[in-house]
C-alpha positions in Angstrom: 0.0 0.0 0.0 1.4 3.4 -0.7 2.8 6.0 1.7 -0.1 8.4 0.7 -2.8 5.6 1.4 -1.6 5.1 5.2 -3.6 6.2 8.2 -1.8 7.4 11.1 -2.7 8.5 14.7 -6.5 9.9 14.7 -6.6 9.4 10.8 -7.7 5.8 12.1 -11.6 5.9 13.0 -12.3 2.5 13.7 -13.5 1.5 17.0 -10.8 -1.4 17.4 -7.1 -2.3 15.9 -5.0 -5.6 15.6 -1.5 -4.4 17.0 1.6 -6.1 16.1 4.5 -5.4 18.6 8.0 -5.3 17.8 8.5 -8.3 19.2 6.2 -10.0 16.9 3.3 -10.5 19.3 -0.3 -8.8 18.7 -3.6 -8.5 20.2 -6.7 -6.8 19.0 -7.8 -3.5 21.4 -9.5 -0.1 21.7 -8.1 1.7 18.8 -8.1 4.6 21.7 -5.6 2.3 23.8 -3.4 1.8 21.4 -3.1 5.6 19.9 -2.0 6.1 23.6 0.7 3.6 23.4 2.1 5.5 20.4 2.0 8.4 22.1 3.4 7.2 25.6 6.3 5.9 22.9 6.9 9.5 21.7 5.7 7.3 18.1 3.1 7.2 15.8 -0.1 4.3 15.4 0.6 3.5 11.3 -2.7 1.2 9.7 -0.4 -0.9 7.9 -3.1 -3.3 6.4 -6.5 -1.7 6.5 -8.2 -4.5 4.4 -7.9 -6.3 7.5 -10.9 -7.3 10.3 -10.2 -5.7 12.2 -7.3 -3.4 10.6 -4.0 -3.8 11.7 -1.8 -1.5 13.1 2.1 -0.9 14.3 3.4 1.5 16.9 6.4 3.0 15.1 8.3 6.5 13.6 6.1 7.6 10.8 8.7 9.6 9.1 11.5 7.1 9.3 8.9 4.9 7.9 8.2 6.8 4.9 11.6 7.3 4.3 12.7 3.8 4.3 9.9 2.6 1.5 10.5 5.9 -0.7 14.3 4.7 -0.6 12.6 1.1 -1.6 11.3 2.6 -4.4 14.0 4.4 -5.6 15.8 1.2 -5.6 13.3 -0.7 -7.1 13.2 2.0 -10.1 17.4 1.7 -10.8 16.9 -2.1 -10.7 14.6 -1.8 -12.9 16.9 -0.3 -15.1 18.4 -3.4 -16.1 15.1 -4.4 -18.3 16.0 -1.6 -21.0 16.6 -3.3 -24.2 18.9 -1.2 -26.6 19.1 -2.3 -29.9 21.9 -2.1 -32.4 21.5 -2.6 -36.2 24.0 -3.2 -39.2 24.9 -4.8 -41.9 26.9 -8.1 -43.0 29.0 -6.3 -45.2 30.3 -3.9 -42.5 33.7 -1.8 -42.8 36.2 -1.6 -39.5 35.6 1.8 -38.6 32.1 1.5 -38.4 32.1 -1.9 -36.7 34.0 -0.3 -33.6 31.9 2.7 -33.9 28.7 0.4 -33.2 30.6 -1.6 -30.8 31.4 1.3 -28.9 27.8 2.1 -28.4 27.3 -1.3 -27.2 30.0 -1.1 -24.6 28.5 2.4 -23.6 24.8 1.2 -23.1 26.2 -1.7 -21.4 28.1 -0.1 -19.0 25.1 2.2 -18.2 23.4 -0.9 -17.3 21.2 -1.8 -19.9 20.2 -4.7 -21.7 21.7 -4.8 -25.8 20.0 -6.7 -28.4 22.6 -6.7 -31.5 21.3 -7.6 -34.7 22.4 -8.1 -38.3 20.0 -7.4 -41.4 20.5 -9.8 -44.2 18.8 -7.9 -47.7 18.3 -9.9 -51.0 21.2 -12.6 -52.1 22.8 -11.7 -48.2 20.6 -14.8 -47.1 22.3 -17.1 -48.6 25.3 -16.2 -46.6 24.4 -15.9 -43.3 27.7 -16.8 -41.9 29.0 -13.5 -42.5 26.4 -12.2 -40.0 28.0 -14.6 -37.2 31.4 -13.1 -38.1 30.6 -9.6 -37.4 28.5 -10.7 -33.8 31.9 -12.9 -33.0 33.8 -9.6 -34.1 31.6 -7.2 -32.0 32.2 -9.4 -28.9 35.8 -9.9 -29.3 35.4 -5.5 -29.1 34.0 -5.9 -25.7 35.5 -8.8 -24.3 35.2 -8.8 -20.6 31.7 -6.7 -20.5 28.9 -8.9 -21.5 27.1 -11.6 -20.2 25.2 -13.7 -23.3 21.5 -13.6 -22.5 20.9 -14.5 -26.0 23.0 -16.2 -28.5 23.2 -15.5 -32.1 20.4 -16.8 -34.0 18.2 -16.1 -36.8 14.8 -14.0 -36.5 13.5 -14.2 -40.3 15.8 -11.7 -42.4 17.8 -10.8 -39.2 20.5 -12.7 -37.4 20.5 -11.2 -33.6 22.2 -11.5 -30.1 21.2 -10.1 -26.9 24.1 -9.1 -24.1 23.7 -8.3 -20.5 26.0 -5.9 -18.5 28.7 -8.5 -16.9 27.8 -9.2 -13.0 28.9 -11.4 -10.8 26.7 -14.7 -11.4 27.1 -18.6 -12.0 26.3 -18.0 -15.4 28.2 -19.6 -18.4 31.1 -17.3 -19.1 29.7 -15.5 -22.2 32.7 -16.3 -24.6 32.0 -20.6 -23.8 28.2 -20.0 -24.7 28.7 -18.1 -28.0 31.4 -21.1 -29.4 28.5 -24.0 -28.3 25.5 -22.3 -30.3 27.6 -20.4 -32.9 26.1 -23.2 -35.4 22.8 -23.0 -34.6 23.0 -19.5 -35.5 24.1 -20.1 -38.9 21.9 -23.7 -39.1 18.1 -21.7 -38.2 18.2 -19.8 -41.5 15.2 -21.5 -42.8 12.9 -21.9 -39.6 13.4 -18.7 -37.4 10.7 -16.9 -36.2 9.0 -14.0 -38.7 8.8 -11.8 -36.2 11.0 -8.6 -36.9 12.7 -6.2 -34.2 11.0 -2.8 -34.0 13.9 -0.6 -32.5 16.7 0.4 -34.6 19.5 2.8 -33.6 
């Protein structure tokens, strides 16, 4: 329940409350009784789950309170960061410069904590030679060595061979580098039965 949706002190009009105690134990009483708990306690009496019969109720600092779950929340919203998913687009036929001028972007939005889906479009006669595409992804990674954990391996997704990279933590995953060598043929084998489905961000 949010901040703004607690009842505190007299806010709480109903004749009796279930208090919890620090200590874990609680007992249901005169709402009155307990409000002069709280006080007695220098504290406040916070409705904590008013769906409850009767509602429940702890004796505790209001504003430390709020400021604890706000800095939940603001947590919660940089973790959250993590689900972004940046995408990179280019081509088989791609020249050096502009190869480490896209894999510099996907070492920046990595590093900035976000989620990078790389992808290679194959046009026309280009199908037919999908390795290529695999040799720029295996190119891109050898870039950014060291800053990636492979969510995704290369594979194909109807015209488009893609990859998906994570920003490198500290997990029991398989080290990135193994993972892309044991489904590097796959990628270059699913040419006829990937999904149709195409990516709709480009960068």
């Amino acid at each position: 329940m949010a901040d703004k949706d607690l009842r505190i002190n007299e806010q709480i009009r109903v004749r009796e409350v279930r208090l919890i105690r620090e200590d874990g134990e609680q007992g249901i009483m005169p709402t009155q009784e307990a409000l002069e708990m709280a006080r007695d306690q220098g504290l406040d009496l916070v409705e904590v789950a008013p769906q409850a019969n009767p509602p429940v109720v702890k004796i505790l600092n209001y504003g430390k309170f709020k400021f604890e779950n706000e800095k939940k929340i603001r947590d919660s919203k940089k973790k959250q960061k993590l689900l972004k998913l940046k995408e990179i687009r280019m081509q088989p036929k791609i020249d050096d410069h502009d190869l480490d001028f896209k894999s510099k972007h996907v070492r920046e939005f990595l590093a900035d904590g976000n989620k990078v889906k790389v992808t290679i479009r194959f046009r026309g006669r280009e199908l037919a030679h999908t390795e290529l595409g695999l040799v720029v992804l295996k190119d891109v990674l050898a870039r950014i060595e060291g800053e990636y954990i492979m969510d995704k391996a290369p594979a194909m997704e109807g015209r488009f061979m893609s990859m998906v990279l994570s920003p490198k933590a500290k997990t029991g995953k398989q080290p990135a580098k193994q993972a892309v060598e044991n489904t590097a043929g796959d990628a270059g084998g699913n040419v006829g039965g990937g999904e149709q489905e195409q990516p709709k961000q480009s960068t």
